[in-house]
N, C-alpha and C positions, 0 to 999 in steps of 0.2 A: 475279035476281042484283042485289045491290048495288052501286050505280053509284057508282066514284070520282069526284074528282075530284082536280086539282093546278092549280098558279097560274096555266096560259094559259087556264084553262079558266074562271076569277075574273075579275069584276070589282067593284072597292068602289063605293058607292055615297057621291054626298057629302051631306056635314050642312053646315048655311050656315056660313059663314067668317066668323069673330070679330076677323081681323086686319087690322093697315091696309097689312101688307108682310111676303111670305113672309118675309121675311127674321129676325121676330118670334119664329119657330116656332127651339122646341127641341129638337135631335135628340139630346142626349147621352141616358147611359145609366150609371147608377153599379153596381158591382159592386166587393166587396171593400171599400169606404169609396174607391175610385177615382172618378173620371169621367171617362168617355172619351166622346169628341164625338160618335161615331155607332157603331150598335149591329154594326157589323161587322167579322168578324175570318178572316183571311186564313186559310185552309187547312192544318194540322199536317204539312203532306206539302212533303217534300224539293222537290217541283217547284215549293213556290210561294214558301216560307215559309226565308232564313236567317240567322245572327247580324246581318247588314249592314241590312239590312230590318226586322229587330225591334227597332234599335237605334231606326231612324229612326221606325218605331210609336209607339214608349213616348217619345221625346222629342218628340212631335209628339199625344201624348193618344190613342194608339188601341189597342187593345185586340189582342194577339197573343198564340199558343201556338207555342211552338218545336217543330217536330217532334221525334223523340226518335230518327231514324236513322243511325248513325255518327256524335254527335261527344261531344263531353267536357263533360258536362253539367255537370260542377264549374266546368270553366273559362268556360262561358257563363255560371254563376248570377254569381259572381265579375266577371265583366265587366261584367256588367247593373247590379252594385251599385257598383263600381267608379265608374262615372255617374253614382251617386246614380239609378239605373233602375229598374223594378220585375223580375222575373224568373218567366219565366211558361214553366213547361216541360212536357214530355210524357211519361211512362212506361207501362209493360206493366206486366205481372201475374206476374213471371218472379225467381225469385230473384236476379238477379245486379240488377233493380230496387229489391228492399227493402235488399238490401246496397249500392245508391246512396243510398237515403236515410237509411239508418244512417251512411254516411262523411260525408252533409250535414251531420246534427247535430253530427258532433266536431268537426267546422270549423268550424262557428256559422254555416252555409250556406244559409239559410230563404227557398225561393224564396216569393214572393208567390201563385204558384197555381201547382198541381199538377194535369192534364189524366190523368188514368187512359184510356188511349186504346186501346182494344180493340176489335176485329170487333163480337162476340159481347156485350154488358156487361151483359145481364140473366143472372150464370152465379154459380156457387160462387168461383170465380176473384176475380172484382171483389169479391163481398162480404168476402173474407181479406182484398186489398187496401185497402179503403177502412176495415177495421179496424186494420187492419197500421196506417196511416197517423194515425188518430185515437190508437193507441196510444202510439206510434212518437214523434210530436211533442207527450206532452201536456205534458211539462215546459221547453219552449220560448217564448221568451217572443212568440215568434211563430206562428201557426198557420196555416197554409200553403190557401187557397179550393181546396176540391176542386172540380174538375170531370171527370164521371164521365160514359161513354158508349164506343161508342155502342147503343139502345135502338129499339125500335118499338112497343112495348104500354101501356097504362095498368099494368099490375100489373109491367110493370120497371120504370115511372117511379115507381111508389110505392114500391118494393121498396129502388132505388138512395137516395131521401131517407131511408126509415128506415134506410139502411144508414148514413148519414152524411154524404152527396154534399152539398157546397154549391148543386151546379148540373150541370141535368145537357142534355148533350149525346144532341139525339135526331133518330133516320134512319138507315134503313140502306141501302143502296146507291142513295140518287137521285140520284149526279154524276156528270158526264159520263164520268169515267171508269173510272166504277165498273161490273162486271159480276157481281157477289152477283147479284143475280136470274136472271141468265143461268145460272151455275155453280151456284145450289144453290136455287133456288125461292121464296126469301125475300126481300124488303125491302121498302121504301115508296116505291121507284122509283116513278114516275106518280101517285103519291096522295100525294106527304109533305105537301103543306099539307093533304089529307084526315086524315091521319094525324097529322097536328099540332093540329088542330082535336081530335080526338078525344081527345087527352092531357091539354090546356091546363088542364083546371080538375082534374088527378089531382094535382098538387103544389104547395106553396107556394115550392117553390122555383125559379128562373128556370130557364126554359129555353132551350139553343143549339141552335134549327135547322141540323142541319148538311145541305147538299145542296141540291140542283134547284134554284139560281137563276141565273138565267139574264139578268137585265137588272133594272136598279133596280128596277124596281116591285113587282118581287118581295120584294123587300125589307120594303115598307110591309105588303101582304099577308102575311107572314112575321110581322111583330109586329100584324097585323088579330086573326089566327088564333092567338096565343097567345107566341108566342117573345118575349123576353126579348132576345138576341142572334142573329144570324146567319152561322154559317159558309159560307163561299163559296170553291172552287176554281178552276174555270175564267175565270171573268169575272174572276180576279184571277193569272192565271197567264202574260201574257205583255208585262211591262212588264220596265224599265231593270233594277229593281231585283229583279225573278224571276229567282230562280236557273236554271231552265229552258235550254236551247241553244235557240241563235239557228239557224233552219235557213231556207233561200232557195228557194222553191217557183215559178216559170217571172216571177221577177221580183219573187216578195212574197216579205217576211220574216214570219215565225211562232218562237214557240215550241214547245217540247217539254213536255207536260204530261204525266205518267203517275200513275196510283193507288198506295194505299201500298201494296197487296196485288198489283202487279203485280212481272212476272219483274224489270221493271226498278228494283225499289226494293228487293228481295228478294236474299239471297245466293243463292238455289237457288231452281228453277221448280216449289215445292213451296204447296199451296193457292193459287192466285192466281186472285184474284178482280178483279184491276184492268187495266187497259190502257192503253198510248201511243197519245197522239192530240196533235195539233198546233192552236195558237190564235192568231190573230192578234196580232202584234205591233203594242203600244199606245203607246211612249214611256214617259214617267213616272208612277208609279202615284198623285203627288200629285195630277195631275189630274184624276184618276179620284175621287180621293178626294173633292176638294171640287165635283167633280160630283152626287156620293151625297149628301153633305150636302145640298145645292142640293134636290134633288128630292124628299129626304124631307122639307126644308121646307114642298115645293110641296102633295107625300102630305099632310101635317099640316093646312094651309090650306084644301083641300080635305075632310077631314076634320070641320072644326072646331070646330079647339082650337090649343091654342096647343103641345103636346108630343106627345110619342110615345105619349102613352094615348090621346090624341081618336082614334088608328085601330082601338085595339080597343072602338070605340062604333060604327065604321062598321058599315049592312049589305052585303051585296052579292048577287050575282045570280051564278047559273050558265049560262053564255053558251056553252056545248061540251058540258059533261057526260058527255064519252065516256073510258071508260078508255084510257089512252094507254100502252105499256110503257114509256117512260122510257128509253130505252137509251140513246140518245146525241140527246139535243136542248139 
């Protein structure tokens, strides 16, 4: 049998350090002709991710996707530009989808990126959409960063760039509150940095780790092994600014963190693949923030180099090597 692995099972190896102060080391990350300060971006799901918080994102250089669950996607694009903001949103694959982005165009409504966010995104479905969309705005004087997911094979990741995908978003259920693997036998639960590793050189286009990190360092190992960007749920799910309920357990306060494909994010308890689970409550998520910086400095230093590529020069070592299911770590 082939033996996975995933990121507790990693560790990097250093190259001597070229700096005179972590502080040297460059964590941004440009996407879009943007640049945003560090290569992570909060979770598309109602429990992490809302207008209040994406506001504070984009005015503070970080890189966000608005979920796409109950609200007025018109009026979010419009507010975000309102600011002078970028606007970065999420849609399905569903008619009443392309008829949102047909009302974009008449209003001259061009958000800055378009997250096609689907279970499934290696399907017939995505690829209508991501033509739909290259069709859709070719006479726009702006053209809207597709990012397409989500994926777990080399021949979707190739499949998605010839489709059109600016960037694509890959992983299929490794977050904590995700149960695809449980409910139907499928995803990169317990392997997605195996799984990530395996994809990295299928596309020229960046890639969004989305899932299974679980504490900074994962982080660094995420772009070691290929990624581009890093999507993260739960280690960003229960701060001031998460939308999540504040719930009080024999004296601690936590949040509420639930899946998109759970009963609870879902109108009816129909395919659900996700689940409520509860996260410690953190205070402010800007400290968290320049926490992450801080340490992917440290990743970089240790590294050495002076930026976010010197980690994909590191080697490393398999220190575990055992397959682990993933289900809730």
């Amino acid at each position: 049998m082939n033996v996975k692995f995933d990121f507790e099972d990693i560790n990097l190896i250093a190259n001597k350090g070229i700096v005179k102060s972590r502080k040297e080391c460059d964590t941004s990350v440009k996407l879009n002709g943007f640049t945003f300060k560090i290569p992570i971006i909060p979770a598309n799901m109602s429990a992490v991710i809302n207008q209040e918080l994406c506001i504070w994102l984009a005015k503070n250089n970080y890189f966000y996707v608005m979920h796409r669950f109950n609200i007025d996607q018109i009026k979010f694009i419009k507010n975000m530009h309102e600011q002078k903001l970028y606007a970065s949103i999420s849609i399905g694959v569903k008619k009443e989808d392309k008829e949102l982005l047909e009302q974009l165009i008449k209003l001259n409504l061009i958000p800055e990126f378009i997250t096609i966010d689907i279970a499934h995104g290696h399907s017939n479905a995505m690829e209508e959409m991501i033509k739909f969309i290259k069709t859709t705005f070719t006479k726009t004087n702006t053209k809207p960063f597709i990012i397409a997911g989500n994926v777990m094979t080399k021949t979707a990741v190739k499949d998605l760039e010839k489709w059109g995908a600016d960037a694509i978003k890959f992983g299929v259920g490794p977050g904590k509150a995700c149960i695809t693997k449980l409910k139907t036998g499928f995803g990169t639960g317990g392997w997605q940095l195996n799984a990530l590793q395996d994809v990295a050189n299928s596309t020229t286009k960046p890639l969004i780790a989305d899932g299974g990190i679980r504490c900074n360092g994962d982080i660094a190992k995420a772009i070691a092994f290929g990624a581009t960007m890093i999507m993260a749920g739960s280690i960003l799910a229960g701060y001031d600014e998460s939308p999540g309920k504040i719930v009080t357990i024999n004296g601690q306060s936590y949040k509420e963190y639930f899946g998109s494909a759970s009963i609870f994010n879902k109108a009816e308890a129909k395919n659900i693949e996700g689940k409520k689970i509860i996260v410690p409550y953190k205070g402010s998520i800007a400290d968290t923030y320049k926490e992450m910086e801080e340490d992917l400095q440290s990743a970089i230093s240790y590294g050495g180099g002076k930026d976010l590529s010197a980690l994909t020069k590191c080697d490393y070592v398999i220190v575990k090597g055992t397959i682990n299911n993933g289900d809730d770590r």
